[in-house]
CHARMM internal coordinates of N, CA and C (Angstrom, degrees):
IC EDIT
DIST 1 N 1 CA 1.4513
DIST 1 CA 1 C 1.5370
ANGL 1 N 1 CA 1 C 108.90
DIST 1 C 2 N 1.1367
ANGL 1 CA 1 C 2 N 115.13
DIHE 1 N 1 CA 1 C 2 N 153.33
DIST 2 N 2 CA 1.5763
ANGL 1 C 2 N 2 CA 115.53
DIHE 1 CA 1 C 2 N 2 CA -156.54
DIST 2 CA 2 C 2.0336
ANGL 2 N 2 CA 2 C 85.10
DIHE 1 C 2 N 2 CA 2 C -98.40
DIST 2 C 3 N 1.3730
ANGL 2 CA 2 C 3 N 99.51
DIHE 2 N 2 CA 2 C 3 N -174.03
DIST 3 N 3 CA 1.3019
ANGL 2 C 3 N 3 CA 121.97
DIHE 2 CA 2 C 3 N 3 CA -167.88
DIST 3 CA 3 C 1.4518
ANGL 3 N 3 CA 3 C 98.66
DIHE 2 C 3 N 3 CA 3 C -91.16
DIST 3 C 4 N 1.6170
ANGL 3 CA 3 C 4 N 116.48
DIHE 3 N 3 CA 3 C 4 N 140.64
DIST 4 N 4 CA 1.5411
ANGL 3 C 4 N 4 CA 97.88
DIHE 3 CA 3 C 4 N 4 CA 164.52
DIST 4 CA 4 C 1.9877
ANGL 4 N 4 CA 4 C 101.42
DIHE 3 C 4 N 4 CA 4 C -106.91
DIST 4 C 5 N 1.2178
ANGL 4 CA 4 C 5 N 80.78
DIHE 4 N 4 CA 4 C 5 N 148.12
DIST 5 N 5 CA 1.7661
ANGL 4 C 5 N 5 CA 92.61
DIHE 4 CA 4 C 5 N 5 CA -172.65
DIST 5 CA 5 C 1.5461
ANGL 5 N 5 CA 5 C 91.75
DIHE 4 C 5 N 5 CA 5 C -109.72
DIST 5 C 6 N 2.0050
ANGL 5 CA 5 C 6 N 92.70
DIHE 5 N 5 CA 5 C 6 N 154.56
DIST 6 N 6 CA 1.5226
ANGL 5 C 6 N 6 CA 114.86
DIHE 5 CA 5 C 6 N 6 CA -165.88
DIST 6 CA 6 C 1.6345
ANGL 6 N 6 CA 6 C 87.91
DIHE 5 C 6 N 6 CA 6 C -115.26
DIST 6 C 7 N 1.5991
ANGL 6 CA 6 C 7 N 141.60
DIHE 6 N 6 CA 6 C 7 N 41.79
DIST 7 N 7 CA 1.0386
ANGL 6 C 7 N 7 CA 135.48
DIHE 6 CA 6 C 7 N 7 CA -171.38
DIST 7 CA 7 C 1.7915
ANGL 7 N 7 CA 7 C 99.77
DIHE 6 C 7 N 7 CA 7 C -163.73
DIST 7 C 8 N 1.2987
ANGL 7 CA 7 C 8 N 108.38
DIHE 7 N 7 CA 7 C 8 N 141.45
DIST 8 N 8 CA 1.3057
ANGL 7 C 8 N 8 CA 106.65
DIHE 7 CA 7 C 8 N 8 CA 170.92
DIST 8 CA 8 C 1.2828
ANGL 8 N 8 CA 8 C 133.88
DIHE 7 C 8 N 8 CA 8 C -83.17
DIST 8 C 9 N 1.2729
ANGL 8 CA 8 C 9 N 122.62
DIHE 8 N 8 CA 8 C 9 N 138.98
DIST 9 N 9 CA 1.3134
ANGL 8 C 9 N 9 CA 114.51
DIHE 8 CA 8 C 9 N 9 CA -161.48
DIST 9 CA 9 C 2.0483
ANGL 9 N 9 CA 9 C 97.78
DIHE 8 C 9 N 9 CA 9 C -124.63
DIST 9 C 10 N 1.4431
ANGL 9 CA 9 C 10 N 86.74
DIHE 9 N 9 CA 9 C 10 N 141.00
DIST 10 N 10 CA 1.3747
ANGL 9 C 10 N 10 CA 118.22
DIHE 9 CA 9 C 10 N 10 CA 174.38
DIST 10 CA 10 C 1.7247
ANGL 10 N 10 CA 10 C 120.11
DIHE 9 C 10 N 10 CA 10 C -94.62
DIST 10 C 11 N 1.0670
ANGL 10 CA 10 C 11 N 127.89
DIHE 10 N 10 CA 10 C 11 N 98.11
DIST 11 N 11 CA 1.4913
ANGL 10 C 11 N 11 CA 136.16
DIHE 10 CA 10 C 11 N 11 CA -164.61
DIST 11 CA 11 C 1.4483
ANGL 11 N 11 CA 11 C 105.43
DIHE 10 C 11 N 11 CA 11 C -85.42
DIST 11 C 12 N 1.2463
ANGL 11 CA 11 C 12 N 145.86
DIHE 11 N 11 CA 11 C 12 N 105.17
DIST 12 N 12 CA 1.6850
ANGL 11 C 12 N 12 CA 125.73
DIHE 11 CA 11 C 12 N 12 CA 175.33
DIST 12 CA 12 C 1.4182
ANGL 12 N 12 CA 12 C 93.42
DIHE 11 C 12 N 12 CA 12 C -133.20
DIST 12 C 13 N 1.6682
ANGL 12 CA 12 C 13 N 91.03
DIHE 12 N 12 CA 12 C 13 N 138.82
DIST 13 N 13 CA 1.1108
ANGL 12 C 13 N 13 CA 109.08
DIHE 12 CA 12 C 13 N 13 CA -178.20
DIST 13 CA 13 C 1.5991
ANGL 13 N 13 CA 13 C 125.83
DIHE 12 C 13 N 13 CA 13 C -145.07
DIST 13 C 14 N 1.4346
ANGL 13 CA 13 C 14 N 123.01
DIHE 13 N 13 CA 13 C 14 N 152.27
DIST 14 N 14 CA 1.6802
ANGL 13 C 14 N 14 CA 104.00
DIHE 13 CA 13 C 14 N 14 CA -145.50
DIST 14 CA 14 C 2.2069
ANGL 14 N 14 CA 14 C 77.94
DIHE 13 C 14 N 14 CA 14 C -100.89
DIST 14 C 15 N 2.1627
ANGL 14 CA 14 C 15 N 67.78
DIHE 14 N 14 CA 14 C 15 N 150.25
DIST 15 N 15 CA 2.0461
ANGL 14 C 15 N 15 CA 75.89
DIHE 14 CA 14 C 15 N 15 CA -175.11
DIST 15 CA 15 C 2.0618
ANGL 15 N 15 CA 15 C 102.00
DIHE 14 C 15 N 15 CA 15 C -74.03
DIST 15 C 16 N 0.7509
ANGL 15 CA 15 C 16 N 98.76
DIHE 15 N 15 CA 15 C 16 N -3.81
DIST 16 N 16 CA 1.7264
ANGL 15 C 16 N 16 CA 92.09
DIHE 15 CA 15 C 16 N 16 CA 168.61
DIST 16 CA 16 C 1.4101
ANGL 16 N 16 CA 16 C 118.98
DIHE 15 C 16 N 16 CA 16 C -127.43
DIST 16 C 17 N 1.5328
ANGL 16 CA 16 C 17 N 124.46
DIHE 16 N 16 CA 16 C 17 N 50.82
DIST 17 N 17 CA 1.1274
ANGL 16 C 17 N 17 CA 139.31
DIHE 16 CA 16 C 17 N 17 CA 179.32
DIST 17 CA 17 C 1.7203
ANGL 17 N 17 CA 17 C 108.79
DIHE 16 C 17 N 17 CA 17 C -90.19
DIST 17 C 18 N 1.1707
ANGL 17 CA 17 C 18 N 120.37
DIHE 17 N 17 CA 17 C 18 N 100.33
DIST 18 N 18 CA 1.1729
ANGL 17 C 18 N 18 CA 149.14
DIHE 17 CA 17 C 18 N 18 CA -162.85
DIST 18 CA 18 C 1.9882
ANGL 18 N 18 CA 18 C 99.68
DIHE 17 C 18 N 18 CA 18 C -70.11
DIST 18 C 19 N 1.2626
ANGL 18 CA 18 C 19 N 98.46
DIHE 18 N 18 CA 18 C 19 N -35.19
DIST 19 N 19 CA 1.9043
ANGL 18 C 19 N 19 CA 88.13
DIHE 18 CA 18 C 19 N 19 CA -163.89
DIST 19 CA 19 C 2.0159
ANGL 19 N 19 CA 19 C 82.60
DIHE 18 C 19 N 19 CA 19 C -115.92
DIST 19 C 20 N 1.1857
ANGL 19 CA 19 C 20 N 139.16
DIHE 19 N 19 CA 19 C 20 N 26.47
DIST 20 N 20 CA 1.2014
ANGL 19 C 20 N 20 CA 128.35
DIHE 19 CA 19 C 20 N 20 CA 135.56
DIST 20 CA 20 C 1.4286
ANGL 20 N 20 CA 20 C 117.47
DIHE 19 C 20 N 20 CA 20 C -123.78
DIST 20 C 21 N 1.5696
ANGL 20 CA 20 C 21 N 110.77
DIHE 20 N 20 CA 20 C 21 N 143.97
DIST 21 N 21 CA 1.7377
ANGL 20 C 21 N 21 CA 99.77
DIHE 20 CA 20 C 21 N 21 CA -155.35
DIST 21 CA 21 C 1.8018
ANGL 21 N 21 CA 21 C 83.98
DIHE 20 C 21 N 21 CA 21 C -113.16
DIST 21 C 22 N 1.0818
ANGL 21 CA 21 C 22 N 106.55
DIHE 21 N 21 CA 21 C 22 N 152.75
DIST 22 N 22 CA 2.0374
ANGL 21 C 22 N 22 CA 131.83
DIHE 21 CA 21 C 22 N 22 CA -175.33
DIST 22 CA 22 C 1.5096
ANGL 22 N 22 CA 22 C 78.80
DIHE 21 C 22 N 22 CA 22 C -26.55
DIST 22 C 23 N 1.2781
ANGL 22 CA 22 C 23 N 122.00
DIHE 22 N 22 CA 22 C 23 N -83.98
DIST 23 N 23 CA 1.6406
ANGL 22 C 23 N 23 CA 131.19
DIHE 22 CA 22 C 23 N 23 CA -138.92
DIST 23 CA 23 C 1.7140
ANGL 23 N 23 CA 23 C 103.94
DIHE 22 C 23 N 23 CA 23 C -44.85
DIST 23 C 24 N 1.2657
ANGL 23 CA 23 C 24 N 93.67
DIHE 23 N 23 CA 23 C 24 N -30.04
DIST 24 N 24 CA 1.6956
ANGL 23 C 24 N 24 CA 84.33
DIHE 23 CA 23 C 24 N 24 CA -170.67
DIST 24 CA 24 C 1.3495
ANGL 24 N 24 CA 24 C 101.13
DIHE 23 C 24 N 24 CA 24 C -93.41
DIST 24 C 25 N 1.1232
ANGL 24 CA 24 C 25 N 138.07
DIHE 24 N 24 CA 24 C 25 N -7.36
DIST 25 N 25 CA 1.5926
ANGL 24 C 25 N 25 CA 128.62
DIHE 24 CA 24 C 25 N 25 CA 168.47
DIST 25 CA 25 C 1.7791
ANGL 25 N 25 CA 25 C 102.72
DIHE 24 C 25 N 25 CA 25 C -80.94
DIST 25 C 26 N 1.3450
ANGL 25 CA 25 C 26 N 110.02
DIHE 25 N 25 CA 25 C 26 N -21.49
DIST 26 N 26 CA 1.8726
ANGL 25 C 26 N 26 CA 105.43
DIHE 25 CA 25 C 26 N 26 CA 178.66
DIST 26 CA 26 C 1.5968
ANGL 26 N 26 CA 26 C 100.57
DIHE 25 C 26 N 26 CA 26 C -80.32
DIST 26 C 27 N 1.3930
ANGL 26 CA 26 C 27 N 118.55
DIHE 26 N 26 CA 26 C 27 N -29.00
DIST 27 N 27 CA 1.2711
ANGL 26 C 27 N 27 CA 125.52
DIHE 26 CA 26 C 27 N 27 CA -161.21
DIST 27 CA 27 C 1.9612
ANGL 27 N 27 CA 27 C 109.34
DIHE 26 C 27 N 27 CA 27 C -78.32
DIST 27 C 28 N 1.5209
ANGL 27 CA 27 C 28 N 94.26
DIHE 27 N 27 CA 27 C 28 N -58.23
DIST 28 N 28 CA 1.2551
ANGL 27 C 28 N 28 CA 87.56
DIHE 27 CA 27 C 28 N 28 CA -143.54
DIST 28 CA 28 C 1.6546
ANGL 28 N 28 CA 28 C 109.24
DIHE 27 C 28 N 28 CA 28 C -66.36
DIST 28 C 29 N 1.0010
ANGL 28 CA 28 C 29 N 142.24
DIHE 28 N 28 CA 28 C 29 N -11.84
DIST 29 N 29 CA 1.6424
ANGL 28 C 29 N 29 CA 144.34
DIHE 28 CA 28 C 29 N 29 CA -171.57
DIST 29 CA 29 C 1.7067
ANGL 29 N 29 CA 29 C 92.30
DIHE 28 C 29 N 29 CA 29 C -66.33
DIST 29 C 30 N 1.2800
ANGL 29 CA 29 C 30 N 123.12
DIHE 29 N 29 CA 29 C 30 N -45.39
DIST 30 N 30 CA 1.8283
ANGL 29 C 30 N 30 CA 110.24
DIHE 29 CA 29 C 30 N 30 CA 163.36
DIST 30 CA 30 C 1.2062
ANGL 30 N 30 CA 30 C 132.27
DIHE 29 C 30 N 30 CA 30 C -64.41
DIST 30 C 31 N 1.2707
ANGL 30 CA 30 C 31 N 100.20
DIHE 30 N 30 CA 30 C 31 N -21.56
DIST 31 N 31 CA 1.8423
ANGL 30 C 31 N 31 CA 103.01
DIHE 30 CA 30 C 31 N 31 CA -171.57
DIST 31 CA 31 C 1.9791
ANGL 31 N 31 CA 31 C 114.33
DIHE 30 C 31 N 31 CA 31 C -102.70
DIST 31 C 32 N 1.6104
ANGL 31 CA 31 C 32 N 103.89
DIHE 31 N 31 CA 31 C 32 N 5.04
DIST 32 N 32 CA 0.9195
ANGL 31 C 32 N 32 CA 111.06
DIHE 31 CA 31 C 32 N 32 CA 149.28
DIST 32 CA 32 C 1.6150
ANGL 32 N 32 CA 32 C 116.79
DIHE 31 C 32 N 32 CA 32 C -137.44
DIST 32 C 33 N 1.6932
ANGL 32 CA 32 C 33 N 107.94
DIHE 32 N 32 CA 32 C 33 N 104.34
DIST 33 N 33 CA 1.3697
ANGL 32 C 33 N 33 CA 90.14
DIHE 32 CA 32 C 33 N 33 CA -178.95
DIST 33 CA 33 C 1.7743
ANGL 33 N 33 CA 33 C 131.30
DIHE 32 C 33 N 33 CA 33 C -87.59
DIST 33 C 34 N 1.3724
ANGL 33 CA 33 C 34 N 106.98
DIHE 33 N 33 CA 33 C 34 N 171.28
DIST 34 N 34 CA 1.2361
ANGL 33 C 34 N 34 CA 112.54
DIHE 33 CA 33 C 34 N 34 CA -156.08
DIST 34 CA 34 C 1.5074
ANGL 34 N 34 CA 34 C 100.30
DIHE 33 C 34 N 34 CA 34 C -159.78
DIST 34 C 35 N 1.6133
ANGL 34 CA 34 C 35 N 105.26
DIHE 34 N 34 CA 34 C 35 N 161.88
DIST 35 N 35 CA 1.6840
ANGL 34 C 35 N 35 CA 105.53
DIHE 34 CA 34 C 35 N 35 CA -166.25
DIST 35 CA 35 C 1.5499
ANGL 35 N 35 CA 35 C 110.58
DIHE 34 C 35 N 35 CA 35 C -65.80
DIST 35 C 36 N 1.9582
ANGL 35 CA 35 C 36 N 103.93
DIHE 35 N 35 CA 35 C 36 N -33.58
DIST 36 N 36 CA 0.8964
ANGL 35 C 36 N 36 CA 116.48
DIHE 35 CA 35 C 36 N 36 CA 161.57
DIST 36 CA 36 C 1.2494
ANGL 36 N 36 CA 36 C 143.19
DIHE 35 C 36 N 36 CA 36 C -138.06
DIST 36 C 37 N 1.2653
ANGL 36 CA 36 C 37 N 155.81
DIHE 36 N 36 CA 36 C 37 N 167.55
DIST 37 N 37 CA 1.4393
ANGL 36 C 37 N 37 CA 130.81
DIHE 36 CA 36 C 37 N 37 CA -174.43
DIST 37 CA 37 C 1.8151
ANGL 37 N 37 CA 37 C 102.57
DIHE 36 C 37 N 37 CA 37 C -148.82
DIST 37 C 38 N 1.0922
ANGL 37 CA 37 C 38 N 121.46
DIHE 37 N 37 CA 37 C 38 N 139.15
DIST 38 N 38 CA 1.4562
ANGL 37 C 38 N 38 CA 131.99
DIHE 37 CA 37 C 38 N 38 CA 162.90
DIST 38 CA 38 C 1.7249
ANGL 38 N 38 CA 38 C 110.74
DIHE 37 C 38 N 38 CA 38 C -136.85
DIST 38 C 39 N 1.4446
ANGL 38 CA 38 C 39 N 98.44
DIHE 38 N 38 CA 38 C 39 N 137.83
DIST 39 N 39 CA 1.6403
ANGL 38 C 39 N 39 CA 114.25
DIHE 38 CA 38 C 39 N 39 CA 175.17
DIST 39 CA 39 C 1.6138
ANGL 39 N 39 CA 39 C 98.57
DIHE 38 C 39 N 39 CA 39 C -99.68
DIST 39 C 40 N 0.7764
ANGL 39 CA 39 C 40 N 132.33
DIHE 39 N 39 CA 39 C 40 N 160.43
DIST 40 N 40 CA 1.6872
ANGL 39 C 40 N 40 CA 165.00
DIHE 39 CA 39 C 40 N 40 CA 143.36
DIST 40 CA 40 C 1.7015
ANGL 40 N 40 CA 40 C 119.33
DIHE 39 C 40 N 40 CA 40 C -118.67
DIST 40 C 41 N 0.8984
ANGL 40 CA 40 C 41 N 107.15
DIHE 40 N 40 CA 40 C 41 N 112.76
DIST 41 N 41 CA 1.7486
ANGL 40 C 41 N 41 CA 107.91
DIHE 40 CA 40 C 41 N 41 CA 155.79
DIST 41 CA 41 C 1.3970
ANGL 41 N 41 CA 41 C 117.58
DIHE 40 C 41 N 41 CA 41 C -108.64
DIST 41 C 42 N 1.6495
ANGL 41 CA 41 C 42 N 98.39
DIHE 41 N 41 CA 41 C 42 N 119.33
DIST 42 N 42 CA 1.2146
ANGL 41 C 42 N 42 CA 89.45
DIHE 41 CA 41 C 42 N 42 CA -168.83
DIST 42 CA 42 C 1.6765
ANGL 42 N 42 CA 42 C 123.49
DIHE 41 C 42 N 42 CA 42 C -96.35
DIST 42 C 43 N 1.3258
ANGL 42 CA 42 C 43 N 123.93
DIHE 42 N 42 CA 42 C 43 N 137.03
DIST 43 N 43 CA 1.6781
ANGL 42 C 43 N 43 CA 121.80
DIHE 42 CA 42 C 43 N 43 CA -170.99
DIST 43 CA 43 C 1.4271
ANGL 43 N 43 CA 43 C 118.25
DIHE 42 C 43 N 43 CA 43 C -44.68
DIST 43 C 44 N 1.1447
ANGL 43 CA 43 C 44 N 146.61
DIHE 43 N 43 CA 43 C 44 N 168.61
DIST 44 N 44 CA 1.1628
ANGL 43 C 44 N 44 CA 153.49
DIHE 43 CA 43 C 44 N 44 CA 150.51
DIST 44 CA 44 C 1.4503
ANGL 44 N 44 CA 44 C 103.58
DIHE 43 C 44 N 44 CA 44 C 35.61
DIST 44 C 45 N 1.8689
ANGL 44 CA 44 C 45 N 103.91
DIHE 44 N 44 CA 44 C 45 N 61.60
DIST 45 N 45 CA 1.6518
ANGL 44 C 45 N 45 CA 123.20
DIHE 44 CA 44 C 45 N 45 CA 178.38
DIST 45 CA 45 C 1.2528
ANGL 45 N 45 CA 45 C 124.17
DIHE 44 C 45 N 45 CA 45 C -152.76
DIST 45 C 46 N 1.6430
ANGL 45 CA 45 C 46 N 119.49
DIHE 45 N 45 CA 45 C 46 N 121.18
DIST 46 N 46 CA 0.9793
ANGL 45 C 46 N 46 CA 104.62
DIHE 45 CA 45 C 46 N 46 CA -153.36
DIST 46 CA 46 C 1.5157
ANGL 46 N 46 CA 46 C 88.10
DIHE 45 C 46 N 46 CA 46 C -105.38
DIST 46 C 47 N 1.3726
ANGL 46 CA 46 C 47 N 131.75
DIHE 46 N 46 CA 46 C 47 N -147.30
DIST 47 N 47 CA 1.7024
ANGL 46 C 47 N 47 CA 146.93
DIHE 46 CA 46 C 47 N 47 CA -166.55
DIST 47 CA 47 C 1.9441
ANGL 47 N 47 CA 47 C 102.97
DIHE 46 C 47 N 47 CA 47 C -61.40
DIST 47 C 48 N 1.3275
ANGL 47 CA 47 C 48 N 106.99
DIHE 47 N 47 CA 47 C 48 N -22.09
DIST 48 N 48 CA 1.2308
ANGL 47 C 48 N 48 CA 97.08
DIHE 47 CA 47 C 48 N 48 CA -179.33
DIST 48 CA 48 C 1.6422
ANGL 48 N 48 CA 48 C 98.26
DIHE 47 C 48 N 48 CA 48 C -115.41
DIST 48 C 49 N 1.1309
ANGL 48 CA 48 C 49 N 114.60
DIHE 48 N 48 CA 48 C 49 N 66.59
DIST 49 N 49 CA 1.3898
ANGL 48 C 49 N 49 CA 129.10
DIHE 48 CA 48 C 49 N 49 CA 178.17
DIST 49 CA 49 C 1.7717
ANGL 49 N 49 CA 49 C 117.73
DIHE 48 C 49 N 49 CA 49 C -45.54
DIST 49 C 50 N 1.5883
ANGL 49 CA 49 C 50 N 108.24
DIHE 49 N 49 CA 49 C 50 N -41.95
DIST 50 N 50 CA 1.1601
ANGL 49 C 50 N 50 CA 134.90
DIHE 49 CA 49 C 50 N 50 CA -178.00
DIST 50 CA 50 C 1.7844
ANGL 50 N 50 CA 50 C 104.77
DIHE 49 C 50 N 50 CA 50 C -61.68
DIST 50 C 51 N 1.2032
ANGL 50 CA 50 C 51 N 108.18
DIHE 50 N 50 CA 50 C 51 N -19.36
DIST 51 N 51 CA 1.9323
ANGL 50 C 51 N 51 CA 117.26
DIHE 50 CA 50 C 51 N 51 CA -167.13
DIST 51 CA 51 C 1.7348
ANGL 51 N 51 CA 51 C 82.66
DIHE 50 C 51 N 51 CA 51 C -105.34
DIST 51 C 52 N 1.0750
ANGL 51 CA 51 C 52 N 94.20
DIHE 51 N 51 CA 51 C 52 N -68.55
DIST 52 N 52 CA 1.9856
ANGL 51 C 52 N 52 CA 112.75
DIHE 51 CA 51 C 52 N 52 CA -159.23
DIST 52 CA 52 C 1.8029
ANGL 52 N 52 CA 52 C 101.71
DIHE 51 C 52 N 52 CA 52 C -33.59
DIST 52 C 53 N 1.5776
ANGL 52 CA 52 C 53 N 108.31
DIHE 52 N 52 CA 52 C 53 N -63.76
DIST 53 N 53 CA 1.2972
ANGL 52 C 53 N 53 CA 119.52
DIHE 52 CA 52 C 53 N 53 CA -173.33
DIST 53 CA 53 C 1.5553
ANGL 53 N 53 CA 53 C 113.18
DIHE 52 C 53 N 53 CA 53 C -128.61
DIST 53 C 54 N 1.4322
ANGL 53 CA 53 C 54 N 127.71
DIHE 53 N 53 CA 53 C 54 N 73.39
DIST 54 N 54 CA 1.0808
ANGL 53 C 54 N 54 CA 144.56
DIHE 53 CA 53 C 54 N 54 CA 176.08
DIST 54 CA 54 C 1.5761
ANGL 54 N 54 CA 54 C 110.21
DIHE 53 C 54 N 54 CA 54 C -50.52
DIST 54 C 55 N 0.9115
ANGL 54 CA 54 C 55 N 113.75
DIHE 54 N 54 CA 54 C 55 N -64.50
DIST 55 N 55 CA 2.0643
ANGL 54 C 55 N 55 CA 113.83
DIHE 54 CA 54 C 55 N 55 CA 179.27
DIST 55 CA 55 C 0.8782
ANGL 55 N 55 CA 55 C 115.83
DIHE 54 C 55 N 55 CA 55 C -38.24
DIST 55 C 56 N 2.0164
ANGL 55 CA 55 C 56 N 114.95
DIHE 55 N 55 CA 55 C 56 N -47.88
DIST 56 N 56 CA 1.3618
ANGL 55 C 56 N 56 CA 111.86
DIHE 55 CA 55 C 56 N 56 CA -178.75
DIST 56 CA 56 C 1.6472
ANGL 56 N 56 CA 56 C 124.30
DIHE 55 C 56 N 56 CA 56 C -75.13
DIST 56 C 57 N 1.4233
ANGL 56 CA 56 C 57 N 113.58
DIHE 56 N 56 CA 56 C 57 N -16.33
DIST 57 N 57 CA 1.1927
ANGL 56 C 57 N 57 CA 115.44
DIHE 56 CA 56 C 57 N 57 CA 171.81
DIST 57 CA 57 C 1.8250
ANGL 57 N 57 CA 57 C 102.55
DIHE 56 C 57 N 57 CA 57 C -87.43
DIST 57 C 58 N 0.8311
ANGL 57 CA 57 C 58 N 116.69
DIHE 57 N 57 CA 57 C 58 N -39.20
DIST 58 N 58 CA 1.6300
ANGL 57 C 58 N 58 CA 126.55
DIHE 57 CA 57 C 58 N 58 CA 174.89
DIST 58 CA 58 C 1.6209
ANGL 58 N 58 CA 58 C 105.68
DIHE 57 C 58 N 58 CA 58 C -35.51
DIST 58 C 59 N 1.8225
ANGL 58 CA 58 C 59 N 106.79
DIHE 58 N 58 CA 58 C 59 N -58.86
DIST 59 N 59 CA 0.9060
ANGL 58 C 59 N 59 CA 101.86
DIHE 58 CA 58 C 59 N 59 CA 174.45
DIST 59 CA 59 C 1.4823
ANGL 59 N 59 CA 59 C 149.14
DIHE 58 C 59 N 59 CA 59 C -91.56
DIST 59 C 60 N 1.4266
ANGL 59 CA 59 C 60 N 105.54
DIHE 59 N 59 CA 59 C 60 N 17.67
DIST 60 N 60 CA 0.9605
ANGL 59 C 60 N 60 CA 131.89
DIHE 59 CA 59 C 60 N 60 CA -175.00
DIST 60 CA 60 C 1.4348
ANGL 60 N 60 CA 60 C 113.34
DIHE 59 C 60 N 60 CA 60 C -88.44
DIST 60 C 61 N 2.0044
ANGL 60 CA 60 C 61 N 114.20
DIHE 60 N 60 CA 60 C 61 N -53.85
DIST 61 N 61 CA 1.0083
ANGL 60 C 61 N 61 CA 123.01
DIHE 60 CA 60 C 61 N 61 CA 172.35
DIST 61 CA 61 C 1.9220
ANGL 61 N 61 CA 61 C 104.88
DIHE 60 C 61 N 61 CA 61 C -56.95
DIST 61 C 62 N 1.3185
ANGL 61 CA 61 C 62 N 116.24
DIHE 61 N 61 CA 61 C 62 N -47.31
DIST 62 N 62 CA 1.7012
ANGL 61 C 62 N 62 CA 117.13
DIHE 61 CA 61 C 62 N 62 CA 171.24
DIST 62 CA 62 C 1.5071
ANGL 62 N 62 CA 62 C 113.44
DIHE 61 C 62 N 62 CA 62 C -29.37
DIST 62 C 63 N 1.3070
ANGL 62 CA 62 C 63 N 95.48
DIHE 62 N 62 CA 62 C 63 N -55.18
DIST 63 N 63 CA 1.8310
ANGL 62 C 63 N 63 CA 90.10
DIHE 62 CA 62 C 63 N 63 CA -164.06
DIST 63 CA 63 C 1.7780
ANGL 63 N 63 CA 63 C 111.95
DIHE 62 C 63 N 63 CA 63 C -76.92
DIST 63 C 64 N 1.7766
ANGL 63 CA 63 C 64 N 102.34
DIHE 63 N 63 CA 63 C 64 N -27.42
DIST 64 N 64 CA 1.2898
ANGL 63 C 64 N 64 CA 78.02
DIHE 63 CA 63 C 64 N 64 CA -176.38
DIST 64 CA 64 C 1.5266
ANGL 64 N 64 CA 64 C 103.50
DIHE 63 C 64 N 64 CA 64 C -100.66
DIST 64 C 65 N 1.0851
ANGL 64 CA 64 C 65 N 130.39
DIHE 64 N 64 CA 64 C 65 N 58.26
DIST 65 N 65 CA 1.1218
ANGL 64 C 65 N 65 CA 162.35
DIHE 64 CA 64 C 65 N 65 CA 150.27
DIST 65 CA 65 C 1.7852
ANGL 65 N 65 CA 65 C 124.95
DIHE 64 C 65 N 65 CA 65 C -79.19
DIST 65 C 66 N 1.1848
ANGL 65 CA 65 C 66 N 105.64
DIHE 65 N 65 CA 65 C 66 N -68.54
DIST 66 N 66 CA 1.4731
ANGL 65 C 66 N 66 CA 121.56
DIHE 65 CA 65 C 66 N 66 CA 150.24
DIST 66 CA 66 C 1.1551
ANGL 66 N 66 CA 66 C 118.21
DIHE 65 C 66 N 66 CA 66 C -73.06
DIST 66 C 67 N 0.9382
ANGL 66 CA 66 C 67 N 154.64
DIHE 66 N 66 CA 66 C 67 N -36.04
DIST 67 N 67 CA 1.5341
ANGL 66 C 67 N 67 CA 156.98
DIHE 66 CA 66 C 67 N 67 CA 150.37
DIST 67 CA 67 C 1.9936
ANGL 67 N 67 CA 67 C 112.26
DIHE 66 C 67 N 67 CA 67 C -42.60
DIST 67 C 68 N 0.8442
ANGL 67 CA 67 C 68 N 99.56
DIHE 67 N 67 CA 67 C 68 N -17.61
DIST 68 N 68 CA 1.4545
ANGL 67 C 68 N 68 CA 98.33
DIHE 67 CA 67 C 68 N 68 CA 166.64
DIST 68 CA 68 C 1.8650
ANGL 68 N 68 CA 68 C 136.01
DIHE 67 C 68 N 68 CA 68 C -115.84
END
COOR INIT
IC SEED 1 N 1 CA 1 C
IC BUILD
């Protein structure tokens, strides 16, 4: 059984990520719960999503930044 976390977690993931397959980006925000959870897939990104499309992870970490 997975951990339950007291912090929200942000999942991003690149839409052409070769070593994570769809199901587990639909999956995993249930199978670890959390107060809150959001997915992103990000466009024209592969496994190193964080290199590929920086803004969108940039801005992701931004908002939930202010959001907390």
């Amino acid at each position: 059984m997975a951990p339950s976390l007291a912090i929200p977690v942000h999942y991003v993931f690149g839409e052409q990520d070769a070593l994570t397959p769809p199901a587990i980006v639909k999956e995993l925000p249930a199978a670890i719960p959390a107060p809150k959870s959001t997915v992103t897939v990000a466009p024209n990104a592969g496994h190193m999503v964080h290199f590929d499309q920086r803004e969108v992870v940039r801005s992701i970490a931004i908002k939930a930044k202010h959001d907390a």
